[in-house]
N, CA, C and O atoms as a MOPAC input file, in Angstrom:
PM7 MOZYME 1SCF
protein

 N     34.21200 1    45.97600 1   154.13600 1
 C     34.73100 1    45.17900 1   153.04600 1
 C     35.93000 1    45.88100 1   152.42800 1
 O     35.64600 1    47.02700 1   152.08100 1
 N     37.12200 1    45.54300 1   152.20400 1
 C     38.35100 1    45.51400 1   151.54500 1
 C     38.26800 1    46.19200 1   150.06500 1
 O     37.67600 1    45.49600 1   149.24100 1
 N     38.58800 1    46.98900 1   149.76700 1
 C     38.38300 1    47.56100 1   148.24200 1
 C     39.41500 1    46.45500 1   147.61700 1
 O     40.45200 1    45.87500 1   147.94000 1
 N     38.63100 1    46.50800 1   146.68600 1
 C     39.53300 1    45.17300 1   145.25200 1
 C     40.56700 1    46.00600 1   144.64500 1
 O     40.26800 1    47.12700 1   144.23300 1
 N     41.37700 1    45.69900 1   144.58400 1
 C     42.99400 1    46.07500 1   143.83000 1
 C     43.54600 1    44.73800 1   143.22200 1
 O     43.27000 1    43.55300 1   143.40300 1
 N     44.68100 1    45.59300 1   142.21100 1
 C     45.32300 1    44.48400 1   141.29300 1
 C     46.86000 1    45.36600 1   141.83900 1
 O     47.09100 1    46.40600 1   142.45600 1
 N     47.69300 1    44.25100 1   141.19700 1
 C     49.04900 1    44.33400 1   141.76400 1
 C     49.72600 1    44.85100 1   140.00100 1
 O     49.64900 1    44.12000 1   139.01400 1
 N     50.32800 1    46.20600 1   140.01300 1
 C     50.86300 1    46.63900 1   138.45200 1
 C     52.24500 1    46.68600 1   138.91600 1
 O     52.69100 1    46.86100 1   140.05000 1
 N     52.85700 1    46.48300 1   137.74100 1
 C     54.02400 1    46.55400 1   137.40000 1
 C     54.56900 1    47.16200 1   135.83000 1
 O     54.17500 1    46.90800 1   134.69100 1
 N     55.41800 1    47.87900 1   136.23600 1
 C     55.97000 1    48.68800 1   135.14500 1
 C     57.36600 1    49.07700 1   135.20000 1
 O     58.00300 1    49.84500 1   135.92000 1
 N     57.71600 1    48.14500 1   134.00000 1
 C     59.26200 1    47.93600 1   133.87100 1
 C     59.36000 1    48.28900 1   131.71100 1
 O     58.65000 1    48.24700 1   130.70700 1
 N     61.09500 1    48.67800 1   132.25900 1
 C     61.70600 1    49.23100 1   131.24800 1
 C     62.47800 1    48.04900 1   130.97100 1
 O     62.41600 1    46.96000 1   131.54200 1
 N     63.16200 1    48.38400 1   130.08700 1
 C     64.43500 1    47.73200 1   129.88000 1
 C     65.87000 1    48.06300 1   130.71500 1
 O     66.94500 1    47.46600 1   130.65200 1
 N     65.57900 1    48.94600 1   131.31900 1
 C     66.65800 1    49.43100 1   132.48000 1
 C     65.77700 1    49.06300 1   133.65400 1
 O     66.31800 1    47.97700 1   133.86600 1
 N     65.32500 1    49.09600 1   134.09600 1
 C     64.59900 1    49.22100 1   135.74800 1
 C     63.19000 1    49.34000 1   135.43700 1
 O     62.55600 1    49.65300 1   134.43000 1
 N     62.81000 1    48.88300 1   136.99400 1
 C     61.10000 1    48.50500 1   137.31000 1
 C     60.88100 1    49.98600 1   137.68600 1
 O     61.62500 1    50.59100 1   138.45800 1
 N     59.54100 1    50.65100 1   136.93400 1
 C     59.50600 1    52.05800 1   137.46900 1
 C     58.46800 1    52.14600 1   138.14900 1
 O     58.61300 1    53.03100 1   138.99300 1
 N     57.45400 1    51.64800 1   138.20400 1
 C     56.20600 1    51.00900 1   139.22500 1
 C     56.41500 1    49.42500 1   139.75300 1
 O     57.07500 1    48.51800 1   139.24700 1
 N     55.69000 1    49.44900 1   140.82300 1
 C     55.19000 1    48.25500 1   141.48200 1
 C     54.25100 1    48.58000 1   142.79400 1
 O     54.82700 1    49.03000 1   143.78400 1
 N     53.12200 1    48.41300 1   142.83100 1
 C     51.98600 1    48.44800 1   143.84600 1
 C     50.86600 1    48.04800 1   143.76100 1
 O     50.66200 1    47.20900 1   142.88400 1
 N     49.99500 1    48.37500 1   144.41400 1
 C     48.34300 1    47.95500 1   143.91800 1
 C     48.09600 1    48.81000 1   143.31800 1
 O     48.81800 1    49.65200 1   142.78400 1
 N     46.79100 1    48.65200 1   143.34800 1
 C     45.99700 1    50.14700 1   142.15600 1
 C     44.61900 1    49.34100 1   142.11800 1
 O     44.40800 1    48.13600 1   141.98700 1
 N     43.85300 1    50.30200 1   142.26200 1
 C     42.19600 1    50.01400 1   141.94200 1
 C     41.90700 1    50.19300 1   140.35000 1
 O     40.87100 1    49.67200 1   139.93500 1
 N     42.66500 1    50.82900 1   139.50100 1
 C     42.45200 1    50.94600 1   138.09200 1
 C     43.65400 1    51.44500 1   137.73500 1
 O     44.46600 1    52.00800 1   138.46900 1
 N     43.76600 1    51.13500 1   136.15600 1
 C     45.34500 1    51.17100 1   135.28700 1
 C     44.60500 1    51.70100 1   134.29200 1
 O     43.59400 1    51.07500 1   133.97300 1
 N     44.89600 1    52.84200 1   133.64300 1
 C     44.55100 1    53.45100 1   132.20400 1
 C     45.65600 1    53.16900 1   131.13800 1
 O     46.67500 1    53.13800 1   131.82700 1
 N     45.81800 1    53.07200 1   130.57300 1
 C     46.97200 1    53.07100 1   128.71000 1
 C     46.71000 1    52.92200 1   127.57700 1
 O     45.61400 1    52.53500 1   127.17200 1
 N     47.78000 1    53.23400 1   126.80000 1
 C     46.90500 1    53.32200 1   125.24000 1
 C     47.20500 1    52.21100 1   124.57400 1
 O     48.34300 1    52.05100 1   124.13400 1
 N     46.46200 1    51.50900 1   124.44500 1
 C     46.30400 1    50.25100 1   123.66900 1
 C     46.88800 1    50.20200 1   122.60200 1
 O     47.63000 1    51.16800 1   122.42600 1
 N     46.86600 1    49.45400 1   121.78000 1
 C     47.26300 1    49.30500 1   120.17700 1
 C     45.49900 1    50.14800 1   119.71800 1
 O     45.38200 1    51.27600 1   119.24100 1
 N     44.56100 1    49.36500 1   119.98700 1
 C     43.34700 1    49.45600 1   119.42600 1
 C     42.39500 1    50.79300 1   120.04000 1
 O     41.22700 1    50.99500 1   119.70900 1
 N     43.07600 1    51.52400 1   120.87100 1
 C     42.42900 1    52.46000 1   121.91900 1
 C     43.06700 1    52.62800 1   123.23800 1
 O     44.07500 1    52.02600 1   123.60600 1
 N     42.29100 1    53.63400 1   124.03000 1
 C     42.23200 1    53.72500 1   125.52600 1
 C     41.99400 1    52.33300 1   126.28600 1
 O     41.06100 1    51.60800 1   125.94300 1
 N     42.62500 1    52.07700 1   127.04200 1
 C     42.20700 1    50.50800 1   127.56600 1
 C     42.25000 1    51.13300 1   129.61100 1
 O     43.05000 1    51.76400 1   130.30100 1
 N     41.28100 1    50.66200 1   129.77400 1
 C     40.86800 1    50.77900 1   131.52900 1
 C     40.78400 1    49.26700 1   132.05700 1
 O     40.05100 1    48.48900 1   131.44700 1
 N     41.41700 1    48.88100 1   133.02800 1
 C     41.66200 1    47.67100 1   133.38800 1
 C     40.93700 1    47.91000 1   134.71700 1
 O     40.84200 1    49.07500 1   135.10000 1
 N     40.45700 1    47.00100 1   135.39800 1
 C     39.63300 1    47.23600 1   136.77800 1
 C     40.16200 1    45.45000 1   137.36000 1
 O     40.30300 1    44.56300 1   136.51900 1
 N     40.38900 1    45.18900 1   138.83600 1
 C     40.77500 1    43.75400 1   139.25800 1
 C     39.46000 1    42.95000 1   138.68200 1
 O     38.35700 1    43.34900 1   138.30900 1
 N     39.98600 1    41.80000 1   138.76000 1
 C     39.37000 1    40.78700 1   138.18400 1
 C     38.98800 1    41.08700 1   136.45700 1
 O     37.89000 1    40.73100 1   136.02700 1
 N     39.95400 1    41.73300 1   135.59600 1
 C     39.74700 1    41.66300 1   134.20100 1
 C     39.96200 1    40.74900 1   133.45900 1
 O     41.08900 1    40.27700 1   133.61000 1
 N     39.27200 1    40.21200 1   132.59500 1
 C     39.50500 1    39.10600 1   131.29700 1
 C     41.31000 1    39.03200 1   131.00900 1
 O     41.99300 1    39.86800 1   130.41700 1
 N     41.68900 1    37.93200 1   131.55600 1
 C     42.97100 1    37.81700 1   130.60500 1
 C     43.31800 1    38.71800 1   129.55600 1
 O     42.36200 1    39.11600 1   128.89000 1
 N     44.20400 1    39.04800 1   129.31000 1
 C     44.60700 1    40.18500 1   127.77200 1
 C     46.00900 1    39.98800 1   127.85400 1
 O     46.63100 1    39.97500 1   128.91600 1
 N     46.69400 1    39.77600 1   126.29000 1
 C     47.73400 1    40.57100 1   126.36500 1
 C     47.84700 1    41.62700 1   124.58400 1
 O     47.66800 1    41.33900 1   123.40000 1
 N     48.04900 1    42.28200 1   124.98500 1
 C     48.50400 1    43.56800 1   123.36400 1
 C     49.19400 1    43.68400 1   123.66700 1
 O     49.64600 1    43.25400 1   124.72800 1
 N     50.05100 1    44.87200 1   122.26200 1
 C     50.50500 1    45.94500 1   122.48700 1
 C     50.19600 1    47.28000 1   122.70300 1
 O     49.13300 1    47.57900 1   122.15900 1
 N     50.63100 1    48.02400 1   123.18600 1
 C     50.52500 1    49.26400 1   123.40900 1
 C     51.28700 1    50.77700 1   122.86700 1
 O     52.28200 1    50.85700 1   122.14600 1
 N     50.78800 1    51.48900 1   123.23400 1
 C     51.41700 1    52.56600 1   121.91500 1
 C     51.76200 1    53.58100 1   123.14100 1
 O     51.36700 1    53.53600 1   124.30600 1
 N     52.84300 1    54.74100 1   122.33900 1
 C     53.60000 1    55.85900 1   123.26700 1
 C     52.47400 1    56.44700 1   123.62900 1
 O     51.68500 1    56.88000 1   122.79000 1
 N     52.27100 1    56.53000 1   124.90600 1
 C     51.50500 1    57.84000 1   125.77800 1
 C     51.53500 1    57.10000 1   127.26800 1
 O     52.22800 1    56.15700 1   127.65200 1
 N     50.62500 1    57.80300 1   127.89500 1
 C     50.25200 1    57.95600 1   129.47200 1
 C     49.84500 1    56.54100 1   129.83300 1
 O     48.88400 1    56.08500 1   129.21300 1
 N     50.25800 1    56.00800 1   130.47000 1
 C     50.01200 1    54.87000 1   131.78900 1
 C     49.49800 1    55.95500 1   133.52900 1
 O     50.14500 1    56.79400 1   134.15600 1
 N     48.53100 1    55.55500 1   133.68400 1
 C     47.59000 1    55.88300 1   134.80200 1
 C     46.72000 1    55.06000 1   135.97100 1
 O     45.62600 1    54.49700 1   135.98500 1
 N     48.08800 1    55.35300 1   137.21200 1
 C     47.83100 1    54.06000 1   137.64400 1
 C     47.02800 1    54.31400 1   138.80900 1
 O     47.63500 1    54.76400 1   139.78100 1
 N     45.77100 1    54.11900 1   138.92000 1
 C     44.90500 1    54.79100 1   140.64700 1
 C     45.32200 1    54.49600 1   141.65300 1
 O     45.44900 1    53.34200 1   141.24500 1
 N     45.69900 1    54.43300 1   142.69600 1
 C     45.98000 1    54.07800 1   143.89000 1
 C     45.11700 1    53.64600 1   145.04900 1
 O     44.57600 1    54.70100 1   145.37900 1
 N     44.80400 1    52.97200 1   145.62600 1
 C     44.03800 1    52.41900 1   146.93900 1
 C     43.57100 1    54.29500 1   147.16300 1
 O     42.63500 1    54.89100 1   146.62900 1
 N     44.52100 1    54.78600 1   148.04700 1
 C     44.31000 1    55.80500 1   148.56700 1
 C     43.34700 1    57.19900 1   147.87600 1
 O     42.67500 1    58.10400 1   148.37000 1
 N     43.83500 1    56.63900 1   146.04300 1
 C     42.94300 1    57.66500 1   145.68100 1
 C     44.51700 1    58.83700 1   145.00300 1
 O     44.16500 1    59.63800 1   144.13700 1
 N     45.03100 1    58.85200 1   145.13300 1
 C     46.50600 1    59.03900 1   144.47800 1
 C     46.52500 1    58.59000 1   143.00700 1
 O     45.89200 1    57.60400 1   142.62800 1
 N     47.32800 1    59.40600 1   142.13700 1
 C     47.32800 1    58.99900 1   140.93100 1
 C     49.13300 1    58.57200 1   140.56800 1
 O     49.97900 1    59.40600 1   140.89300 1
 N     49.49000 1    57.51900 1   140.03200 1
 C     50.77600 1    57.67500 1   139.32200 1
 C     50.63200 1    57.79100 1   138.00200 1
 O     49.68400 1    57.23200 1   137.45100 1
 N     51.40900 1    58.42300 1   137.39600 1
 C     51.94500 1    58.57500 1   135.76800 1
 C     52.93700 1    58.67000 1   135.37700 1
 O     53.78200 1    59.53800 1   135.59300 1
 N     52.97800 1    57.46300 1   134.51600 1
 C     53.91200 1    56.83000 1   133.51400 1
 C     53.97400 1    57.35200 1   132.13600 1
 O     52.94100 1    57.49400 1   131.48200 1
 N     55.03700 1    57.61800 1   131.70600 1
 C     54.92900 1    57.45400 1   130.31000 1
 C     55.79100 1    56.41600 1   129.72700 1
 O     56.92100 1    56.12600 1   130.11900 1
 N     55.13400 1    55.87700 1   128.73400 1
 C     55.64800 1    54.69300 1   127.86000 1
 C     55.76300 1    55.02200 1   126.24100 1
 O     55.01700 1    55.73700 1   125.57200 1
 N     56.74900 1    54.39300 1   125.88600 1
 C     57.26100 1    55.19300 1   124.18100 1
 C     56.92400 1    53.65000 1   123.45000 1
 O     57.69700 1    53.26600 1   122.57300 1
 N     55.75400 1    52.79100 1   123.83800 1
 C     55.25400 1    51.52400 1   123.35200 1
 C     56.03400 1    50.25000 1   124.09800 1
 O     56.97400 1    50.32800 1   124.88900 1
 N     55.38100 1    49.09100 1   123.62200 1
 C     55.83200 1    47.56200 1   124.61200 1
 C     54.47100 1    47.00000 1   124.44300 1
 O     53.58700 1    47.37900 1   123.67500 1
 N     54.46000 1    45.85800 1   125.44500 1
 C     53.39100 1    45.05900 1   125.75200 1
 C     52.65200 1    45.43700 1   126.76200 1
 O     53.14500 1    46.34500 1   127.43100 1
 N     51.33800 1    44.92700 1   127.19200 1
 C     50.38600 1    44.60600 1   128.27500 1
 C     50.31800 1    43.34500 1   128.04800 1
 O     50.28800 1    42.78500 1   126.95200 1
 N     50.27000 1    42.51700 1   129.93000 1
 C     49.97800 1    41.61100 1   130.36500 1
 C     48.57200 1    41.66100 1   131.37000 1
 O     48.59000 1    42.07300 1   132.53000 1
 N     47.84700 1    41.35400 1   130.94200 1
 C     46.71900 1    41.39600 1   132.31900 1
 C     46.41600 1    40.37300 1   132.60600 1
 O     46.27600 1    39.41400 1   131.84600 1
 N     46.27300 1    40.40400 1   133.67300 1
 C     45.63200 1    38.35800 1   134.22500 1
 C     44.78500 1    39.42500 1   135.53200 1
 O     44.94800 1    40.63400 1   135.69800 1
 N     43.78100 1    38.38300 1   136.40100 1
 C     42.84700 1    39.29700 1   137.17200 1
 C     43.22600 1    39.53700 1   137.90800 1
 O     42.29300 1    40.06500 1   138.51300 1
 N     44.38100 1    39.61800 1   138.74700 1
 C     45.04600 1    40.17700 1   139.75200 1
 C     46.19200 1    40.87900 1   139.47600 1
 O     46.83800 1    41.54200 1   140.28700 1
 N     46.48300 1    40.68100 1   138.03900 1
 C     48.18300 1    41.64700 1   137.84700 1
 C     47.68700 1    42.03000 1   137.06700 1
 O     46.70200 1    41.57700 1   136.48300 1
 N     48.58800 1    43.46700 1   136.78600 1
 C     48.98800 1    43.74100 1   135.54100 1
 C     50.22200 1    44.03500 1   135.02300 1
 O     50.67600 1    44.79800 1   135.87500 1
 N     51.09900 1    43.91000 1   134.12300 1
 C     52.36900 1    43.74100 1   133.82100 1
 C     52.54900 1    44.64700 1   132.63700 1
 O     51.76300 1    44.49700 1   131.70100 1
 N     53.50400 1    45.59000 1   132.55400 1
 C     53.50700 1    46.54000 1   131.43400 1
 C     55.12700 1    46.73800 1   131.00500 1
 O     55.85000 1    47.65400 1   131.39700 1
 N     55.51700 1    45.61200 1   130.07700 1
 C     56.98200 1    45.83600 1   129.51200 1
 C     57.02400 1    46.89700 1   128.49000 1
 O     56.29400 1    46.87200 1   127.50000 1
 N     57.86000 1    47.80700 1   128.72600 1
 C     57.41500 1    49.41900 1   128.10600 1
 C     59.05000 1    49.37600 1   127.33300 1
 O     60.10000 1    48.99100 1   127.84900 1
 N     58.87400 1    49.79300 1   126.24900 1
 C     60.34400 1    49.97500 1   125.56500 1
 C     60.84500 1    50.95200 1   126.18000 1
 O     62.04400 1    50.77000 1   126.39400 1
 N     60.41100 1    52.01400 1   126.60000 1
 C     60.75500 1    52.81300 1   127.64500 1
 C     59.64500 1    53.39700 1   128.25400 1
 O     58.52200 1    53.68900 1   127.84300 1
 N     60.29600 1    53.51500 1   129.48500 1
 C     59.10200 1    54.16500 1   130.60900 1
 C     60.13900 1    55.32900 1   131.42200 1
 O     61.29300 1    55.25300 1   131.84400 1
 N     59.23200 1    56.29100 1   131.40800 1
 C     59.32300 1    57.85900 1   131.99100 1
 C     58.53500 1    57.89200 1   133.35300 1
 O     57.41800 1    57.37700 1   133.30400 1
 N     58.94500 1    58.42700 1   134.59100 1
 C     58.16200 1    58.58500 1   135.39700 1
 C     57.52500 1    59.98200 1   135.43800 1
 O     58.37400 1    60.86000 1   135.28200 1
 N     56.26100 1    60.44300 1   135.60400 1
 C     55.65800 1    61.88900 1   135.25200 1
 C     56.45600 1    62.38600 1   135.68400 1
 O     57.19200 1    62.61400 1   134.72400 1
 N     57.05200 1    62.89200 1   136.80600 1
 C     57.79700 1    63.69600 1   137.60400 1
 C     59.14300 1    63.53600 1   137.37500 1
 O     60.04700 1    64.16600 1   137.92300 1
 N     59.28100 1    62.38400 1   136.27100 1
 C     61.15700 1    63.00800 1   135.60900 1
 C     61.07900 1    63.25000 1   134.28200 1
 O     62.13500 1    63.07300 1   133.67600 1
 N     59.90100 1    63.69400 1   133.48100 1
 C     59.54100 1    63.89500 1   132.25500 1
 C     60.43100 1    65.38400 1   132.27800 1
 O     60.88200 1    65.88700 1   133.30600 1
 N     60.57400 1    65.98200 1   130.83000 1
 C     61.82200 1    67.11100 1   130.86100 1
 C     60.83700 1    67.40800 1   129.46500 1
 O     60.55100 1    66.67300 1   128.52000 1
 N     60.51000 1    68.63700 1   129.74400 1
 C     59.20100 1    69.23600 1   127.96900 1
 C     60.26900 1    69.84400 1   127.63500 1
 O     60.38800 1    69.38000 1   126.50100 1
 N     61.04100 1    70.45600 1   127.74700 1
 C     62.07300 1    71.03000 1   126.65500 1
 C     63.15600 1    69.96400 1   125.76400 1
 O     63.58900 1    70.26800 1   124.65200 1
 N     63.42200 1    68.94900 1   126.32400 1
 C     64.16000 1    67.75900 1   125.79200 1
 C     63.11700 1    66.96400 1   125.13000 1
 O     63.50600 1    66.01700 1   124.44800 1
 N     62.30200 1    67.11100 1   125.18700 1
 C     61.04700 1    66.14800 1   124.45300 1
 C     60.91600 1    66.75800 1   123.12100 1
 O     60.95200 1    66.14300 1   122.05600 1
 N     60.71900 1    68.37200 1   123.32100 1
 C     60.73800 1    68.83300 1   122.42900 1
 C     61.96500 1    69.44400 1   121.40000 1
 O     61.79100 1    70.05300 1   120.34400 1
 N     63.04300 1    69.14300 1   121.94300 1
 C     63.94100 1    69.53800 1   121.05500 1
 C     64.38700 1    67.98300 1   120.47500 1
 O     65.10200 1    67.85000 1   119.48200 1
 N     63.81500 1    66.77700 1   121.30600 1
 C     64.29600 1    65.47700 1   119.81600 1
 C     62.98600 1    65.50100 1   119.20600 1
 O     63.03800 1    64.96400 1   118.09900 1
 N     61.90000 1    65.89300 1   119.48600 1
 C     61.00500 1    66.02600 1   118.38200 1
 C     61.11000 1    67.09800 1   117.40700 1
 O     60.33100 1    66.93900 1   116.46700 1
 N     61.76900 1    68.04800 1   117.34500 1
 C     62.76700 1    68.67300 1   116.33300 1
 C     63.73200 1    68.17500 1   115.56900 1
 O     64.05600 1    68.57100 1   114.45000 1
 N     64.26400 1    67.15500 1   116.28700 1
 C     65.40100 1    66.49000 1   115.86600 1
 C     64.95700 1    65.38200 1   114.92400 1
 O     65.70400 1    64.82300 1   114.12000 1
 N     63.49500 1    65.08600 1   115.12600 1
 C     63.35600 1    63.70700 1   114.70200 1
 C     62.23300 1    64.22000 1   113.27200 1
 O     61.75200 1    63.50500 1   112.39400 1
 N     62.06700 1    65.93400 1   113.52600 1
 C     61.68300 1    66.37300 1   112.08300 1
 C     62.22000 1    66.19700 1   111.12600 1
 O     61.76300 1    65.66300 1   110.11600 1
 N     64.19300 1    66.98700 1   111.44300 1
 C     64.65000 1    67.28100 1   110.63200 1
 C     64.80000 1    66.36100 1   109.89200 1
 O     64.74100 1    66.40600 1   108.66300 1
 N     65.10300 1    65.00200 1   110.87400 1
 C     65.57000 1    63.58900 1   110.00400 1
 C     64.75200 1    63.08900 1   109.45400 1
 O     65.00000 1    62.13900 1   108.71000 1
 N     63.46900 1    63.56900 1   109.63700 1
 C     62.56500 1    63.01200 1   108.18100 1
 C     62.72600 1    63.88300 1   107.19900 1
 O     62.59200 1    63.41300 1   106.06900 1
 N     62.99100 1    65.08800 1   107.29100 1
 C     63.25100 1    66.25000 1   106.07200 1
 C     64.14100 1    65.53700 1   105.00800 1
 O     63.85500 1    65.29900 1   103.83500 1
 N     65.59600 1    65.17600 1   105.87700 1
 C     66.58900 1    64.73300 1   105.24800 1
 C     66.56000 1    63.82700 1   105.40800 1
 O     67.71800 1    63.48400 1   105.64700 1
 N     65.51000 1    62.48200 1   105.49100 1
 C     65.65000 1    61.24500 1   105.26900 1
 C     66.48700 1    60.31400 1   103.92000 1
 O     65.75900 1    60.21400 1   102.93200 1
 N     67.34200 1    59.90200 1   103.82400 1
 C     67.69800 1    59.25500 1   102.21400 1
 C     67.02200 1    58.07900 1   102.01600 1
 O     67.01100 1    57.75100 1   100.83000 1
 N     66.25500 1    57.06800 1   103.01800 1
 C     65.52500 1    56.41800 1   102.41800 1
 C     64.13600 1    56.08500 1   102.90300 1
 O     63.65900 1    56.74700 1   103.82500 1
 N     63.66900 1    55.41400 1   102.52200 1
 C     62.04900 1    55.23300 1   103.40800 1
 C     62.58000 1    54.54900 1   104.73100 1
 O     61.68100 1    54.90100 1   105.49500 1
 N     63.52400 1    53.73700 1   105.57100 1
 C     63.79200 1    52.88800 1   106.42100 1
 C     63.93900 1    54.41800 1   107.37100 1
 O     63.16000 1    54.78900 1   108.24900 1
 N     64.98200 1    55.01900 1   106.96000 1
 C     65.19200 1    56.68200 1   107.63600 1
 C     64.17100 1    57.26800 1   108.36800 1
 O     64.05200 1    57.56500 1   109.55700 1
 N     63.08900 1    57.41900 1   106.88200 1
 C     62.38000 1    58.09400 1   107.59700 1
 C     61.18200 1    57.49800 1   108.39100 1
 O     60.41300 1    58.23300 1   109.01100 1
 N     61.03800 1    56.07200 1   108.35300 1
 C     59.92100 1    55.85500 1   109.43700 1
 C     61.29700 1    55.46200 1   110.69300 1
 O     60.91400 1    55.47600 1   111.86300 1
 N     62.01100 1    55.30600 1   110.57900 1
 C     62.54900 1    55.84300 1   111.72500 1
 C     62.47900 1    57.14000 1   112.80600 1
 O     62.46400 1    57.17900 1   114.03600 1
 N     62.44700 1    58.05400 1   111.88900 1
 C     62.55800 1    59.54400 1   112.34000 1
 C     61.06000 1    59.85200 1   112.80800 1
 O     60.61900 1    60.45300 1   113.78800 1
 N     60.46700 1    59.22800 1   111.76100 1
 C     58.68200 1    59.19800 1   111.86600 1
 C     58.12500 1    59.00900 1   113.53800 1
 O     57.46500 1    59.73100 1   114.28600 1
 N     58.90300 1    57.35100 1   113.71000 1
 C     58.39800 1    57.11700 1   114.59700 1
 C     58.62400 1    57.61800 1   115.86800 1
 O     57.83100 1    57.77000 1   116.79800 1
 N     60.29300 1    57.95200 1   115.75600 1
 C     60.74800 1    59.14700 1   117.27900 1
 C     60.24600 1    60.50800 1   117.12600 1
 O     60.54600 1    61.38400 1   117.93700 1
 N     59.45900 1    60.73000 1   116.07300 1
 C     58.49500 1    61.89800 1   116.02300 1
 C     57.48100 1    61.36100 1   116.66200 1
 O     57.34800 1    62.01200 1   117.69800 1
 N     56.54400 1    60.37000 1   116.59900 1
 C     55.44000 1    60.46100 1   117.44300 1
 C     55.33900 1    60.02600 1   118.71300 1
 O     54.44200 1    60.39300 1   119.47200 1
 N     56.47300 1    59.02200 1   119.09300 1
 C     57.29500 1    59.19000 1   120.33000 1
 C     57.11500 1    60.19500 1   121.34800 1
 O     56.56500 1    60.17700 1   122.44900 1
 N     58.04800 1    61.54000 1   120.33800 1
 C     58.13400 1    62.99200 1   121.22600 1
 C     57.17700 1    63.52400 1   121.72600 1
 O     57.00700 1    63.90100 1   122.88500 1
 N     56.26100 1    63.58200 1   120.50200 1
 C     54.76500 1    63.65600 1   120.40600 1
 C     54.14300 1    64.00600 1   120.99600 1
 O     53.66900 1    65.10500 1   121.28400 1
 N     53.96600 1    61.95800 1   121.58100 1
 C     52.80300 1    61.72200 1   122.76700 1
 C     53.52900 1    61.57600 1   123.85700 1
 O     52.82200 1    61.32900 1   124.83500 1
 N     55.14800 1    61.65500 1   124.17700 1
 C     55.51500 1    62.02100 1   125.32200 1
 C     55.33000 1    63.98100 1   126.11500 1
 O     55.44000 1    64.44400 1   127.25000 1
 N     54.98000 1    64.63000 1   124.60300 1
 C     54.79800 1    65.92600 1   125.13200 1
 C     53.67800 1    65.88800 1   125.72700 1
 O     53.65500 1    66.21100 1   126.91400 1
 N     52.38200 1    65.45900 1   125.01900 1
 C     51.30000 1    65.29200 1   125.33700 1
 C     51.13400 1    64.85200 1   126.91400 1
 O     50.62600 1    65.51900 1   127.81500 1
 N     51.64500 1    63.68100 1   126.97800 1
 C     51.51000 1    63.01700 1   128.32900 1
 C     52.00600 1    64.02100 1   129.41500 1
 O     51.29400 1    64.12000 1   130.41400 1
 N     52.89800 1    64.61700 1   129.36000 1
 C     53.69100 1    65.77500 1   129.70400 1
 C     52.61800 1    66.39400 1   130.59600 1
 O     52.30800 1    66.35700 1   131.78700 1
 N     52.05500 1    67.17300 1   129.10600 1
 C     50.55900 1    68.06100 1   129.45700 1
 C     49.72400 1    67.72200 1   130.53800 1
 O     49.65000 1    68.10200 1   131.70600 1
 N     49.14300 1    66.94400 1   129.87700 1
 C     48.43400 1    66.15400 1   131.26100 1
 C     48.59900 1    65.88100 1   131.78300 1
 O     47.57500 1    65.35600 1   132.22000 1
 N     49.87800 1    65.58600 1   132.81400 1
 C     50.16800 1    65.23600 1   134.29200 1
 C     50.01700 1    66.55900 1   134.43000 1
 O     49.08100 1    66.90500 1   135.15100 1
 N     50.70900 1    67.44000 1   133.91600 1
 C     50.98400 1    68.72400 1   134.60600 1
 C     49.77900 1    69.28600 1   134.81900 1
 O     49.80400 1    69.86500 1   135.90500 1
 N     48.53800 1    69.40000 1   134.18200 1
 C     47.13600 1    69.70900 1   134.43700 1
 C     46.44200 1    68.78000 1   135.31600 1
 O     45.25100 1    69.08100 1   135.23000 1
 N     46.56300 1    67.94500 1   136.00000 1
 C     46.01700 1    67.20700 1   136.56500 1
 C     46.84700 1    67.67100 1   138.16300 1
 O     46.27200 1    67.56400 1   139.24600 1
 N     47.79700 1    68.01400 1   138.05600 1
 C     48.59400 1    68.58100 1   139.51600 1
 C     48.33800 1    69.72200 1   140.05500 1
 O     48.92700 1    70.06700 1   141.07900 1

């Protein structure tokens, strides 16, 4: 018997950075961790900056990082419009971490509240792109 897979997709606003099957999709929900398996309940949310984890038939892992967007699930796809998407293996921890420096200072010196949840938010951005970082790299 055929192992069950769903068909993911993961696109930016510049370019598609996934497209394949996958036996399971991990990401961070608006509301939590969300695990998608084929044949899942319709869904669509949003989703928040961190790790996209996509299983592979073979047993292979891909990782994504996403700085927030939508999920689409229907039982054979899944669709992930990411305001931006990082592929694990072009993630850069020293540039992550020097605009999450960057995105301190500008809350330090914010002049108004609009400023600083600006700065706020490319702070947690950096964040959970360091984070995600982490964990590919421990998982390799």
């Amino acid at each position: 018997m055929a192992t069950a897979t769903l068909h993911v997709n993961v696109v930016s606003a510049e370019e598609q950075i996934f497209s394949g099957e996958a036996k399971f999709v991990a990401l961070p929900g608006e509301g939590g961790e969300l695990g998608i398996l084929p044949k899942h309940t319709p869904l669509i949310t949003r989703i928040k900056p961190g790790a996209v984890r996509i299983q592979r038939p073979n047993g292979d892992e891909e990782f994504v990082f996403v700085a927030g967007g939508l999920l689409e699930v229907q039982p054979d796809v899944v669709t992930v419009l990411a305001d931006t998407a990082i592929r694990g293996k072009d993630l850069d921890e020293a540039r992550a971490e020097a605009a999450k420096k960057a995105a301190e200072e500008a809350m330090k010196n914010a002049k108004s509240d609009i400023d600083f949840a600006k700065a706020q938010s490319e702070f947690a951005a950096m964040a959970a792109q360091i984070a995600a970082l982490r964990k590919f790299r421990a998982k390799r």
